[in-house]
Structures are given as structure tokens and as C-alpha cells.
N, CA, C, O and CB atoms as a CASP TS submission, in Angstrom:
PFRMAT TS
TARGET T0000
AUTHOR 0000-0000-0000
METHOD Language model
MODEL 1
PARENT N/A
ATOM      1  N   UNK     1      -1.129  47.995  12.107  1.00  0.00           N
ATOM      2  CA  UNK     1      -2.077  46.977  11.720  1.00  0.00           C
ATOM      3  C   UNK     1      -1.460  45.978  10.745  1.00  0.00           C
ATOM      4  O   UNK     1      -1.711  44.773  10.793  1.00  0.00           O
ATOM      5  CB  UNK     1      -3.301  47.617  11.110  1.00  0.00           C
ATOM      6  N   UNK     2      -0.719  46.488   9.945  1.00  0.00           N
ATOM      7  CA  UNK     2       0.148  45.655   9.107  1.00  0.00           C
ATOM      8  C   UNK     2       0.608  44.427   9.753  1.00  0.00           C
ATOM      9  O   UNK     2       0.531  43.223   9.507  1.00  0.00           O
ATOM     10  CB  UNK     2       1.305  46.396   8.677  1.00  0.00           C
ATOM     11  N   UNK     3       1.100  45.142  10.646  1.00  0.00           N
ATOM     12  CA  UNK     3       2.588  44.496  11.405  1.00  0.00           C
ATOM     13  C   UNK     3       1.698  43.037  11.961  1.00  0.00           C
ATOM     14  O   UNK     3       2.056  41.890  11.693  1.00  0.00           O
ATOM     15  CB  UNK     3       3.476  45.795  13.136  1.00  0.00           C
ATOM     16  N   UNK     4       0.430  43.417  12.817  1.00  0.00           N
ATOM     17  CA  UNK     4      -0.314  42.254  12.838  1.00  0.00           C
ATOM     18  C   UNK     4      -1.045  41.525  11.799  1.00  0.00           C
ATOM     19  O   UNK     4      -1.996  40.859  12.208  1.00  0.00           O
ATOM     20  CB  UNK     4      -1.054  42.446  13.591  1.00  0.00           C
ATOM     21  N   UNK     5      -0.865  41.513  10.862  1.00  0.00           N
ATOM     22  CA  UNK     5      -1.570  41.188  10.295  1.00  0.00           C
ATOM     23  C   UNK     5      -0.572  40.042   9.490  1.00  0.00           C
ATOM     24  O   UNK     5      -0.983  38.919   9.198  1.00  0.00           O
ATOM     25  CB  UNK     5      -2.283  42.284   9.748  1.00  0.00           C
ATOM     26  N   UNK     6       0.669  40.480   9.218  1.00  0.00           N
ATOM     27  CA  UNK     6       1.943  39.475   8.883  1.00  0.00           C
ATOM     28  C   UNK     6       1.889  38.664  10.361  1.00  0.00           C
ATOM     29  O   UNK     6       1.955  37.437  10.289  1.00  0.00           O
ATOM     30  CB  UNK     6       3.718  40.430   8.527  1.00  0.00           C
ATOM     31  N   UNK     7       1.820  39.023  11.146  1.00  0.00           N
ATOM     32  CA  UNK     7       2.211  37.910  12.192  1.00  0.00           C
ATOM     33  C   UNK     7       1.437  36.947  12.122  1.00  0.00           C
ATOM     34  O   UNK     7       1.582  35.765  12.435  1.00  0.00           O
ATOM     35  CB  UNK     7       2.218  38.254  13.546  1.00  0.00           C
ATOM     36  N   UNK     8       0.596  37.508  11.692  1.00  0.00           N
ATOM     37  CA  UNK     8      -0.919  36.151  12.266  1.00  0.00           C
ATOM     38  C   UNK     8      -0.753  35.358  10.770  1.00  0.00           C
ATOM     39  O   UNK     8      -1.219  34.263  10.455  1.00  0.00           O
ATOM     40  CB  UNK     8      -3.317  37.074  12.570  1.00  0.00           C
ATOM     41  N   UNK     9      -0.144  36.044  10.171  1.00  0.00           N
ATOM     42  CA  UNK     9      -0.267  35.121   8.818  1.00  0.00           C
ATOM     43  C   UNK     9       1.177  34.497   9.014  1.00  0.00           C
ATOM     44  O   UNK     9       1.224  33.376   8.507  1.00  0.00           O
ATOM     45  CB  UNK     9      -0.520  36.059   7.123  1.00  0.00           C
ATOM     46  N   UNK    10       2.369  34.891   9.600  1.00  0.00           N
ATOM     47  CA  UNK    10       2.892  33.980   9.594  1.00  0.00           C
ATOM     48  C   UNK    10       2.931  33.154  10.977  1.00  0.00           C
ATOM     49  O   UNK    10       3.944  32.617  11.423  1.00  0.00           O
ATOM     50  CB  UNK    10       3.905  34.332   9.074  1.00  0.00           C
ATOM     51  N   UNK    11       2.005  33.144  11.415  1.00  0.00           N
ATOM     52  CA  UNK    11       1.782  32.091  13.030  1.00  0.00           C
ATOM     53  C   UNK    11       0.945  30.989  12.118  1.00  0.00           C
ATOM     54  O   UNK    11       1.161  29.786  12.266  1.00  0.00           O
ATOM     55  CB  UNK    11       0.513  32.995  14.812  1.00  0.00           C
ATOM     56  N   UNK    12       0.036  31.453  11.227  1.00  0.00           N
ATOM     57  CA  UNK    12      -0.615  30.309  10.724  1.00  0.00           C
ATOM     58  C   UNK    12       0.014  29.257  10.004  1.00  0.00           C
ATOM     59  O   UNK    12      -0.350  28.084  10.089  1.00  0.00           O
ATOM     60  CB  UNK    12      -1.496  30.685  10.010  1.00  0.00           C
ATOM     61  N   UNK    13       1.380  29.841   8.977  1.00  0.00           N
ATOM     62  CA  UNK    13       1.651  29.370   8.762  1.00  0.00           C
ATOM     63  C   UNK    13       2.442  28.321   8.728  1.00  0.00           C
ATOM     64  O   UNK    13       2.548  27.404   7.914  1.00  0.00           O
ATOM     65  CB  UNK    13       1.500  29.764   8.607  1.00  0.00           C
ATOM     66  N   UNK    14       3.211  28.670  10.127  1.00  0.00           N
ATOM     67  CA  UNK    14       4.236  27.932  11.198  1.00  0.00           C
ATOM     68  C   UNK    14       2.793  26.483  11.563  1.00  0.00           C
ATOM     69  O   UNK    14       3.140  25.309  11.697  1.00  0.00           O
ATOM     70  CB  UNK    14       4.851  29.415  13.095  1.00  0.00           C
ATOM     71  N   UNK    15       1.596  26.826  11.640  1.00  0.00           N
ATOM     72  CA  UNK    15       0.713  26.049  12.460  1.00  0.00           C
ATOM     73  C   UNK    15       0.543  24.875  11.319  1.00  0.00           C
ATOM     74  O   UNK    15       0.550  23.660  11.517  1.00  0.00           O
ATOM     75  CB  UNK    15      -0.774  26.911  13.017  1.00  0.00           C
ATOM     76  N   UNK    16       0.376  25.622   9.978  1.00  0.00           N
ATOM     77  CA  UNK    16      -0.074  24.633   8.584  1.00  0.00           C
ATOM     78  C   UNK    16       1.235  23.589   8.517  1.00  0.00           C
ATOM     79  O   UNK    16       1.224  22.369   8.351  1.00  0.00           O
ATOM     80  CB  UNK    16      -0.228  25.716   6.800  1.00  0.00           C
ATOM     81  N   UNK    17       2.234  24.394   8.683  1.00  0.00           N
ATOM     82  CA  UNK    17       3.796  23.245   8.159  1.00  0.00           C
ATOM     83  C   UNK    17       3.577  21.659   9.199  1.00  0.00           C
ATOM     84  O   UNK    17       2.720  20.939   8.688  1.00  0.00           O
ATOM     85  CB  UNK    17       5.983  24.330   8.889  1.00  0.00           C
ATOM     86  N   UNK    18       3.846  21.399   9.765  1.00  0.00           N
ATOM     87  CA  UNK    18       3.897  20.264  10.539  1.00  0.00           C
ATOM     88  C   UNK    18       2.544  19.729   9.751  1.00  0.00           C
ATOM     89  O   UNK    18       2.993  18.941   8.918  1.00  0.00           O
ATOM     90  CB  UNK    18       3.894  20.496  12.317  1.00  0.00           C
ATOM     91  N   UNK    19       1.106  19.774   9.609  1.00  0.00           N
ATOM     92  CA  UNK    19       0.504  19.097   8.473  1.00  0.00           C
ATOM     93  C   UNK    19       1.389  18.416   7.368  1.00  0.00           C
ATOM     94  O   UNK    19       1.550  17.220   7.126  1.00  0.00           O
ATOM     95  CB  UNK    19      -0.302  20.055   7.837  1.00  0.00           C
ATOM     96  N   UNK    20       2.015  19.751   6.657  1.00  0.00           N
ATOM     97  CA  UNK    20       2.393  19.214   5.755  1.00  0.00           C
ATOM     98  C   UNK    20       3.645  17.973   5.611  1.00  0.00           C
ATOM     99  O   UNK    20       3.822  17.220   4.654  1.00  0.00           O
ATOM    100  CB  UNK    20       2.537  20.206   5.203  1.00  0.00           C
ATOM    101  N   UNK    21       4.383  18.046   6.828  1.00  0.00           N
ATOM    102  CA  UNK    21       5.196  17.055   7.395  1.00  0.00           C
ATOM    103  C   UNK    21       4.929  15.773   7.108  1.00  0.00           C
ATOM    104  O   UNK    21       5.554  15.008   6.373  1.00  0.00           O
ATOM    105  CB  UNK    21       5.213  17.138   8.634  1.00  0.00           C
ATOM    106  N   UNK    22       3.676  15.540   7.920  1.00  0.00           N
ATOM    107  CA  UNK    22       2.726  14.271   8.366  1.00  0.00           C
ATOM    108  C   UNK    22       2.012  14.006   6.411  1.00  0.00           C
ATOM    109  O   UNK    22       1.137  13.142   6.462  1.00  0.00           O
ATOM    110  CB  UNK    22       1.057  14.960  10.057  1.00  0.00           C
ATOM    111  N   UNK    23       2.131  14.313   5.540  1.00  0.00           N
ATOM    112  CA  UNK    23       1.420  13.780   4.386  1.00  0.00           C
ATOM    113  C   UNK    23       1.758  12.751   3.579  1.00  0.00           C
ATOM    114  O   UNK    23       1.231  12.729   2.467  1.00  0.00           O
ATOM    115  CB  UNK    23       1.275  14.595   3.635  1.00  0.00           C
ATOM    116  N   UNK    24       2.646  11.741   3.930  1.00  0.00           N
ATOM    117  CA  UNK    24       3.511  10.870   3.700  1.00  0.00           C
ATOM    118  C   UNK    24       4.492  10.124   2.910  1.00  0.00           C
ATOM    119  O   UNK    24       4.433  10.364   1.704  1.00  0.00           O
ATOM    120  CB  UNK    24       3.172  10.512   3.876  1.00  0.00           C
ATOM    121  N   UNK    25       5.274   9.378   3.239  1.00  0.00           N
ATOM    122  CA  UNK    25       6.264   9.302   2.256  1.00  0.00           C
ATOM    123  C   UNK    25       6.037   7.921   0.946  1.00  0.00           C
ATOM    124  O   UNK    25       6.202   6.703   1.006  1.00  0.00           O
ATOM    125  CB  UNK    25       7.683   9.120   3.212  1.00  0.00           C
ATOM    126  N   UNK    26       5.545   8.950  -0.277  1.00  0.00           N
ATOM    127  CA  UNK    26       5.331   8.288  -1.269  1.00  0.00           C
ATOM    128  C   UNK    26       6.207   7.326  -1.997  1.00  0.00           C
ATOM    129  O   UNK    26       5.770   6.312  -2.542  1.00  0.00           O
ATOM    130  CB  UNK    26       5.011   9.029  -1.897  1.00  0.00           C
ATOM    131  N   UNK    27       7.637   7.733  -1.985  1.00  0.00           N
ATOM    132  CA  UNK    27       8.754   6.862  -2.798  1.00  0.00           C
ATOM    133  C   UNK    27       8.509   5.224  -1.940  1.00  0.00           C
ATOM    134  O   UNK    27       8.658   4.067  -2.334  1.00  0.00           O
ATOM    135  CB  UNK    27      10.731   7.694  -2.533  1.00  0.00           C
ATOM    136  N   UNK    28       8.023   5.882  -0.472  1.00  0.00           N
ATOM    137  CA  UNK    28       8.183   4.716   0.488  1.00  0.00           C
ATOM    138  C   UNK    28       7.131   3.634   0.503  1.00  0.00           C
ATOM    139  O   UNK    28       7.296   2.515   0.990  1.00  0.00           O
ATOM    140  CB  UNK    28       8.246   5.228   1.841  1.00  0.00           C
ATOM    141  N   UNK    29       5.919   4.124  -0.142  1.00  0.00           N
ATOM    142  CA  UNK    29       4.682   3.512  -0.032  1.00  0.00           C
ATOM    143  C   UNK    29       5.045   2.956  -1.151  1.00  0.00           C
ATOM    144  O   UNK    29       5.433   1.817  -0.891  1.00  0.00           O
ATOM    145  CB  UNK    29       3.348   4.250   0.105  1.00  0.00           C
ATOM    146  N   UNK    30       5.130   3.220  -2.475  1.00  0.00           N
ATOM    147  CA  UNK    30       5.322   2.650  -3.695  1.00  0.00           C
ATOM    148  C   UNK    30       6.390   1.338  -3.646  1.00  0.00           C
ATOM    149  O   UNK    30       6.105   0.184  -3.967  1.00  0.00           O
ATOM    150  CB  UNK    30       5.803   3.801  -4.624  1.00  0.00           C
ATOM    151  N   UNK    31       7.863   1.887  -3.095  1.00  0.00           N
ATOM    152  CA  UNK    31       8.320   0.703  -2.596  1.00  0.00           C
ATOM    153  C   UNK    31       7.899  -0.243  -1.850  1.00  0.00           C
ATOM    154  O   UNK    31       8.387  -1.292  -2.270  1.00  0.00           O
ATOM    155  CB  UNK    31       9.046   0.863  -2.175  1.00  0.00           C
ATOM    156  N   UNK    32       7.193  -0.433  -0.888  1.00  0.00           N
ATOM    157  CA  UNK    32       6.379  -1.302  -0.366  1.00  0.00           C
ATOM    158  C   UNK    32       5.438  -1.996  -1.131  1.00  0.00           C
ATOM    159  O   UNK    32       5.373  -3.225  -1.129  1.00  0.00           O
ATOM    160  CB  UNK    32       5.827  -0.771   0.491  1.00  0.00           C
ATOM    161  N   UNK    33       4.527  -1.093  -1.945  1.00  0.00           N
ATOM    162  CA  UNK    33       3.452  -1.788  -2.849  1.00  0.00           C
ATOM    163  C   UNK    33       4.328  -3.140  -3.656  1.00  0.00           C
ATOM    164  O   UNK    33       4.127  -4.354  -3.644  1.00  0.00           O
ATOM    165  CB  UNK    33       2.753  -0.485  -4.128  1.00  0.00           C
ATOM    166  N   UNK    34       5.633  -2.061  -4.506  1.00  0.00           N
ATOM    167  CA  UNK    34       6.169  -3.387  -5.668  1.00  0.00           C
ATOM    168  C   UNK    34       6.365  -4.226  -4.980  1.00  0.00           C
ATOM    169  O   UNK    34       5.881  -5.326  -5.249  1.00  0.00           O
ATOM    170  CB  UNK    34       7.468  -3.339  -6.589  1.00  0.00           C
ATOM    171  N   UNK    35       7.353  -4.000  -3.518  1.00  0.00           N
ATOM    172  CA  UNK    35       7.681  -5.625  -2.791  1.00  0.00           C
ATOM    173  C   UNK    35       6.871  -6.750  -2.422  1.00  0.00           C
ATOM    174  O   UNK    35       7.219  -7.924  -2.546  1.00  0.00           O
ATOM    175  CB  UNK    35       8.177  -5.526  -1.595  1.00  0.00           C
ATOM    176  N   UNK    36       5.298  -6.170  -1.764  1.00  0.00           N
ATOM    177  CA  UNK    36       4.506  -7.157  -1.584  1.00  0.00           C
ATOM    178  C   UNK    36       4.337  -7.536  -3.012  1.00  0.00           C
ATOM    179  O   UNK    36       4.144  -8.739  -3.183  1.00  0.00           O
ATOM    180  CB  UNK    36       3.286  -6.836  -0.788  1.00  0.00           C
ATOM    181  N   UNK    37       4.372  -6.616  -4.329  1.00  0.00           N
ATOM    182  CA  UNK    37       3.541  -7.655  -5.376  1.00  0.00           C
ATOM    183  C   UNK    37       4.454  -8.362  -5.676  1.00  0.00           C
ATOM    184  O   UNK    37       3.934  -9.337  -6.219  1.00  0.00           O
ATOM    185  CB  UNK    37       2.826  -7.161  -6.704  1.00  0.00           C
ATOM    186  N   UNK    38       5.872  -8.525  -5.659  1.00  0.00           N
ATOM    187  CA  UNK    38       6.867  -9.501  -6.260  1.00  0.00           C
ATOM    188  C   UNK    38       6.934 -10.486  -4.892  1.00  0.00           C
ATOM    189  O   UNK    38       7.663 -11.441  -5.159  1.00  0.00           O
ATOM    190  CB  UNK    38       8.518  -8.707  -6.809  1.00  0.00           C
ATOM    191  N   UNK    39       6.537 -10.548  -3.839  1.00  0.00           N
ATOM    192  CA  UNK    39       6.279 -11.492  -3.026  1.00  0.00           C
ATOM    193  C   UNK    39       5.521 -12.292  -3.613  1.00  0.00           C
ATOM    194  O   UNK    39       6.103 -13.153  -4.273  1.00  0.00           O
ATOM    195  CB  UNK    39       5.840 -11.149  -1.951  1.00  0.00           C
ATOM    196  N   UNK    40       4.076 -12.321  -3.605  1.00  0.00           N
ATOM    197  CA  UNK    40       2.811 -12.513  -4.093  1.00  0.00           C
ATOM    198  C   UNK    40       3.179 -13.214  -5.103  1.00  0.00           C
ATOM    199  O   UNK    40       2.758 -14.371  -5.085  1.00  0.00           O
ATOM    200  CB  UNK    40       1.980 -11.394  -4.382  1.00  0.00           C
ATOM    201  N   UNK    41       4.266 -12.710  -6.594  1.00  0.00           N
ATOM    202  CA  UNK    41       4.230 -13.290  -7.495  1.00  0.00           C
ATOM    203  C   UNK    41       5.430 -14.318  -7.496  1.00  0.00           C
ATOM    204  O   UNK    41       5.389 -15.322  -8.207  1.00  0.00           O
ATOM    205  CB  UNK    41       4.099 -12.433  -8.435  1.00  0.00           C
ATOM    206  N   UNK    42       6.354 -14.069  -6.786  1.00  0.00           N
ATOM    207  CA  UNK    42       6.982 -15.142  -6.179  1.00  0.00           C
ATOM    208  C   UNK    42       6.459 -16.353  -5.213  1.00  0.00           C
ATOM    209  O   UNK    42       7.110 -17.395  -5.291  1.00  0.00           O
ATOM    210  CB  UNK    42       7.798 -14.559  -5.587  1.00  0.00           C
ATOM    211  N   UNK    43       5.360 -16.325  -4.317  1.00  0.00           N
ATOM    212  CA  UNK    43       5.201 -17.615  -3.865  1.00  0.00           C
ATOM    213  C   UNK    43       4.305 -18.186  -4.524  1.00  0.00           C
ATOM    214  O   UNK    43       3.991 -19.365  -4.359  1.00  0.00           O
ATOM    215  CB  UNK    43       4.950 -17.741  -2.631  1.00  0.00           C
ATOM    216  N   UNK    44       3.512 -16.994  -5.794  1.00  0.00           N
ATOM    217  CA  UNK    44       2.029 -18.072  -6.301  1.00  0.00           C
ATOM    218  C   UNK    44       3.210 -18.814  -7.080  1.00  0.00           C
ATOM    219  O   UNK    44       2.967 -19.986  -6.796  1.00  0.00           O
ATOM    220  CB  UNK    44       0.278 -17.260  -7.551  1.00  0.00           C
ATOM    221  N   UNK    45       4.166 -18.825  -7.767  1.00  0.00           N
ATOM    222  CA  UNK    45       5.109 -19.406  -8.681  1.00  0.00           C
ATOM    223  C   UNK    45       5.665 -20.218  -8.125  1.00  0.00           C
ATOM    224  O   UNK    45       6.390 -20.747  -8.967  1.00  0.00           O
ATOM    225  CB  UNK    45       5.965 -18.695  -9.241  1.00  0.00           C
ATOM    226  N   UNK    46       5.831 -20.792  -6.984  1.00  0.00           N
ATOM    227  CA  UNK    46       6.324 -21.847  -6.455  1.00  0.00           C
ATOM    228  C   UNK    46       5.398 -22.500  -6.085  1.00  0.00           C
ATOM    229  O   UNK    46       5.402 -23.672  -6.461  1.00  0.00           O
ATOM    230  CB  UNK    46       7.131 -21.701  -5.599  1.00  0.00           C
ATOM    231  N   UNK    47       4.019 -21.944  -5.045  1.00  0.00           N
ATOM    232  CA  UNK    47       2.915 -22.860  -5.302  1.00  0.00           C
ATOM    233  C   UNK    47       1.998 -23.387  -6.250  1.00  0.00           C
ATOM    234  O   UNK    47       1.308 -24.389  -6.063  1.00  0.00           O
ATOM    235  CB  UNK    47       2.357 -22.623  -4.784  1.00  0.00           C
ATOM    236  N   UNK    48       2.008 -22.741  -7.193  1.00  0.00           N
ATOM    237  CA  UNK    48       1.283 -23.110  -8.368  1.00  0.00           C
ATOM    238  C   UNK    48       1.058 -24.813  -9.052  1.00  0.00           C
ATOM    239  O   UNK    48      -0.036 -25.066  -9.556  1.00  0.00           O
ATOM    240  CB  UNK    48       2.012 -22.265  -9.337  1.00  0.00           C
ATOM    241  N   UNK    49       1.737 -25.492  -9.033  1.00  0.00           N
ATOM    242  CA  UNK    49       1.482 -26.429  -9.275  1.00  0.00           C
ATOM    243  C   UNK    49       0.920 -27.796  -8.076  1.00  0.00           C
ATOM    244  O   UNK    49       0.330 -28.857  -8.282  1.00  0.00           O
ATOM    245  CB  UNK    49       2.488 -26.480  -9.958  1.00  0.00           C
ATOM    246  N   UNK    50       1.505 -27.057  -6.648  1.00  0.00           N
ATOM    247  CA  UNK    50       0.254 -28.057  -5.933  1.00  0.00           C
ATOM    248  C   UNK    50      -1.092 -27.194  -5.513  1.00  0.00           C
ATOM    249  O   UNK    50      -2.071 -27.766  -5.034  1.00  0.00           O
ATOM    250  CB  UNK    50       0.874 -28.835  -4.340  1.00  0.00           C
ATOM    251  N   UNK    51      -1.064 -26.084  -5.687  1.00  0.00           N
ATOM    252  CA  UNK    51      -2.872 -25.280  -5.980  1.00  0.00           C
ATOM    253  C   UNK    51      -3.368 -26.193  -7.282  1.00  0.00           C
ATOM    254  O   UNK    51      -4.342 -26.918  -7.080  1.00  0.00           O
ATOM    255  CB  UNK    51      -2.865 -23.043  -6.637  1.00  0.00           C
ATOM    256  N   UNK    52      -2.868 -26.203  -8.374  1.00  0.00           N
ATOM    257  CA  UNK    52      -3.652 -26.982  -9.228  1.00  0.00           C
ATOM    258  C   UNK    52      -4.186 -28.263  -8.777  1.00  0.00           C
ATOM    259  O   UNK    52      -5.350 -28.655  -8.862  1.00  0.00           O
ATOM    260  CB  UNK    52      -2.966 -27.204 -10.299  1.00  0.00           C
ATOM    261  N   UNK    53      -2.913 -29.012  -8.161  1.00  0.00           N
ATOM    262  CA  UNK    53      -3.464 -30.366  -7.770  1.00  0.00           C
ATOM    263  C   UNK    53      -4.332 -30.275  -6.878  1.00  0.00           C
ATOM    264  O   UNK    53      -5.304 -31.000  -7.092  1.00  0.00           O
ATOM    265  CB  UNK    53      -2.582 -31.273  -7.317  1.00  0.00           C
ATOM    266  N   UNK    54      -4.366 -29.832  -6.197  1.00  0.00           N
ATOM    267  CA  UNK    54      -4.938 -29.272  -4.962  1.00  0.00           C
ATOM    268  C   UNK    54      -7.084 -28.999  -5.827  1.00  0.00           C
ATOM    269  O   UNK    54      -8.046 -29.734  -5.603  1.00  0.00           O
ATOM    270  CB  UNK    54      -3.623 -27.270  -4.403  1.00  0.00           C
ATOM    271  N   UNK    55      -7.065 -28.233  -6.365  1.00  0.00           N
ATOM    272  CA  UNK    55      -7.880 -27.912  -7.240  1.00  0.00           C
ATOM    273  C   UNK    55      -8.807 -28.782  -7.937  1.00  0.00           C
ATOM    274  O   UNK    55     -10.029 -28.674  -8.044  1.00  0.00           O
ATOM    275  CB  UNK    55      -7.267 -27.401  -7.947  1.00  0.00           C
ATOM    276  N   UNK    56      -7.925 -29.768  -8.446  1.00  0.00           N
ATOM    277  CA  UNK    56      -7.955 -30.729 -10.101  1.00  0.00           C
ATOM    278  C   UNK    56      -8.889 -32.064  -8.816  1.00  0.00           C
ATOM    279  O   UNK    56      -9.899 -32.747  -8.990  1.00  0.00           O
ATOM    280  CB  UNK    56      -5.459 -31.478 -11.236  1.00  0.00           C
ATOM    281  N   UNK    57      -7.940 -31.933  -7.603  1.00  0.00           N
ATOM    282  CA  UNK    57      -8.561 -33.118  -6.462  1.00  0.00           C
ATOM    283  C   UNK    57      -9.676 -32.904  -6.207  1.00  0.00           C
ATOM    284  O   UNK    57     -10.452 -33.858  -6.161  1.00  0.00           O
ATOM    285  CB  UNK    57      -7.992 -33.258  -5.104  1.00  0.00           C
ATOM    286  N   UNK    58     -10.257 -31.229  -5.887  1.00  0.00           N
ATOM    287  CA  UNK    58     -11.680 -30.960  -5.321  1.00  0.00           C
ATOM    288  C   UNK    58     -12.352 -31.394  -6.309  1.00  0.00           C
ATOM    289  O   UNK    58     -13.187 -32.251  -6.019  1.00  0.00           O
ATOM    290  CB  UNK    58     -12.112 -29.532  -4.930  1.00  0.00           C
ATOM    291  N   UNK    59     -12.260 -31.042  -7.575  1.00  0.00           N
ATOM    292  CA  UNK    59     -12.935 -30.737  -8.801  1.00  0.00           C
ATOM    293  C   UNK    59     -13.725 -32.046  -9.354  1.00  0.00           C
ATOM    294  O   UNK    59     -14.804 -32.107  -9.944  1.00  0.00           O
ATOM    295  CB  UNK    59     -11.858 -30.203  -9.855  1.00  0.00           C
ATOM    296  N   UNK    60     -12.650 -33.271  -8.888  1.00  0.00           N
ATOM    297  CA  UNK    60     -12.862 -34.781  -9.599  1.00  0.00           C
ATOM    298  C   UNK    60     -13.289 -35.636  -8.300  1.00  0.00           C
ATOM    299  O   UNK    60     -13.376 -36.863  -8.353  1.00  0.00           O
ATOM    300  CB  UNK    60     -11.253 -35.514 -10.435  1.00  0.00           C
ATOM    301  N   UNK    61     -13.547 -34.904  -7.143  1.00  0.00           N
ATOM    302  CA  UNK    61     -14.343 -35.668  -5.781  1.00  0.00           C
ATOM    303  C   UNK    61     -15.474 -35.186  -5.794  1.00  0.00           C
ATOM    304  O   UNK    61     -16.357 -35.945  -5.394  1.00  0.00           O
ATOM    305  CB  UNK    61     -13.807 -35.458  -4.272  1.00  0.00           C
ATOM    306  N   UNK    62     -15.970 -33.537  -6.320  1.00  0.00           N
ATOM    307  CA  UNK    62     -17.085 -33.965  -6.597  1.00  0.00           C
ATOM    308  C   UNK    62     -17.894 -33.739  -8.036  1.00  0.00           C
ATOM    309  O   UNK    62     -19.035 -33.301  -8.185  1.00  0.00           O
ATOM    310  CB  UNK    62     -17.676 -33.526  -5.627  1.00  0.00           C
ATOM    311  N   UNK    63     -17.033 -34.135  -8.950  1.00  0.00           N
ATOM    312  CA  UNK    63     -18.004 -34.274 -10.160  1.00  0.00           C
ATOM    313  C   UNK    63     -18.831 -35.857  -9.823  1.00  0.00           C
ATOM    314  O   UNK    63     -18.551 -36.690  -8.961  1.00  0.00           O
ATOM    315  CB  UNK    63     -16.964 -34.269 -11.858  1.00  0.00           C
ATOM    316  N   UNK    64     -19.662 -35.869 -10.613  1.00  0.00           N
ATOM    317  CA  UNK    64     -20.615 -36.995 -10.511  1.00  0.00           C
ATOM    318  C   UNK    64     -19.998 -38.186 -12.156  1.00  0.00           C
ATOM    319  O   UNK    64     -20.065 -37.888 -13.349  1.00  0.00           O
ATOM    320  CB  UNK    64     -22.641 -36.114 -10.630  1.00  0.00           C
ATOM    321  N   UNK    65     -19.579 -39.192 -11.658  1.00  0.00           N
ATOM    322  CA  UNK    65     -19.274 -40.136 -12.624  1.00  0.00           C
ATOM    323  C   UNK    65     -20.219 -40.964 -13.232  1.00  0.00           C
ATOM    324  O   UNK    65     -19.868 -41.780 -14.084  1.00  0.00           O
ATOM    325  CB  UNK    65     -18.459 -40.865 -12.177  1.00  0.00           C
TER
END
């Protein structure tokens, strides 16, 4: 009874591993996160000054004079 009783515990556990495979790769996600945000903060920094104009134009077409 033993003897089955290790098997089935280790069949389950052969069944659990491949889960744990699939739980994903964190160093990899994190690297991804910083790159999009230094994207992001790289093109608002080059667009930034025609968003303002861009902005400053809506802002003064329709205030009321």
C-alpha cells in the first residue's frame, strides 16, 4: 500500500511541475515594463514642446475675448 501510495504522489507531482513551468518569466516582464516606460519618457521629451503648443492653440481658440 505504501508502494502506491508514493506513486500516486509522485505521478501528481510529475502532473503539478509543467504548471509550475508555465508561471512566468519575471526578470522578463520587469524588463519590458522599464523599456516601455523609458520609451514613453523619451518621446513625451521630444514631443513636449509642440503638445504645449498644440494645447496653448486649443486653449486661446476657445477662450472668449
Amino acid at each position: 500500500m505504501t508502494a502506491l501510495t508514493a506513486a500516486s504522489a509522485t505521478s501528481a507531482t510529475a502532473l503539478a511541475r509543467p504548471a509550475d513551468r508555465e508561471r512566468g518569466d519575471v526578470p522578463g516582464w520587469v524588463l519590458v515594463t522599464v523599456m516601455t516606460a523609458g520609451i514613453v519618457v523619451g518621446l513625451a521629451a521630444v514631443a513636449q514642446p509642440m503638445l504645449v503648443q498644440m494645447f496653448q492653440s486649443a486653449i486661446s481658440a476657445v477662450t472668449v475675448k
